[in-house]
C-alpha positions, 0 to 999 in steps of 0.5 A: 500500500505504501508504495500506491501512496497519494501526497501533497509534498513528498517527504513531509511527514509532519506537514499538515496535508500529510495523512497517512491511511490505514485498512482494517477488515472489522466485525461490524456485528461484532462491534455492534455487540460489543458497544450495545452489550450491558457489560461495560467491561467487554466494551472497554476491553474491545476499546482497549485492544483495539486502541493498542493494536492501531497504536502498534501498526501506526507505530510498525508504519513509521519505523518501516518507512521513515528515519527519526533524528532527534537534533540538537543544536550547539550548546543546548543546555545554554540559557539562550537556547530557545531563540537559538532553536528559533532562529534557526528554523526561521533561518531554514524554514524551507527545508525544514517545514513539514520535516521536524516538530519540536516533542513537547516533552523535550522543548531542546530537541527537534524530532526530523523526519526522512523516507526511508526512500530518499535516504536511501537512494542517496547513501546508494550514490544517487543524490536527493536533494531534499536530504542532501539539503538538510545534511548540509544544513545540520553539518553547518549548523554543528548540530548533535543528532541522534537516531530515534525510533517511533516508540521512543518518541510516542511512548504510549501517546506522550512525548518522551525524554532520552537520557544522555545514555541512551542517546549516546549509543545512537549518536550519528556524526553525520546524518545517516542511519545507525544499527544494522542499516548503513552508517556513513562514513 
């Protein structure tokens, strides 16, 4: 399905023209029993399972078609940070709109979003110019980046706060993709 896919911009996960569809065969009898039944404990059991399965398949759908960074700018830990952080999605608007989000559990941070696709095709030799765009930014910048994965940022529907350990193991020098995936050189 993913490859029949229809969008507005390419590579814009986070832009508000971005939505992503999922398909379910569902039970209606079975649904309509569950929600008209007089336990109250079938309904919020079905309710629950059913949440948590689109939650896991949602989450399954971004880790298998997008890369995660969490990037943070130099000396994220000075007073000043947050005009810093600004200015410098001001200064690359463009490139980055509809590409990163900034969690709220973690206001240092901006969470940026690539197809898989499109990193790929340019670690393979072949350039995009929409990532090799944000490279040369983040390069310039001298950013920190760390690659992350969907259920570390939506834990359980929240945004969530890394520890300077666990980041570290996911550190990158350069963007490209750690773990059993192609790390550049």
């Amino acid at each position: 399905m993913w490859d029949k896919c229809n969008r507005h911009f390419r590579n814009r996960l986070f832009d508000r023209d971005t939505l992503l569809l999922k398909v379910y065969n569902i039970n209606f009898l079975y649904v309509l029993k569950t929600y008209t039944s007089k336990h109250s404990s079938l309904r919020d059991d079905f309710k629950k399972k059913t949440r948590k399965r689109f939650r896991e398949d949602f989450l399954k759908l971004l880790g298998d078609n997008y890369y995660f960074w969490a990037i943070y700018l130099p000396d994220w830990q000075k007073p000043d940070y947050a005009e810093r952080l600004q200015d410098f999605v001001d200064r690359h608007f463009h490139a980055l709109v509809g590409r990163v989000f900034q969690p709220a559990g973690t206001p240092h941070c901006l969470i940026l979003a690539l197809e898989q696709s499109a990193v790929n095709v340019s670690l393979k030799g072949a350039l995009d110019k929409d990532y090799e765009k944000i490279r040369q930014i983040v390069k310039d910048e001298k950013c920190e980046m760390f690659q992350v994965w969907p259920h570390e940022i939506w834990d359980n529907g929240n945004s969530q706060k890394w520890d300077d350990e666990s980041l570290q193991k996911n550190k990158v020098t350069e963007l490209g993709v750690v773990d059993a995936l192609v790390k550049f050189s």
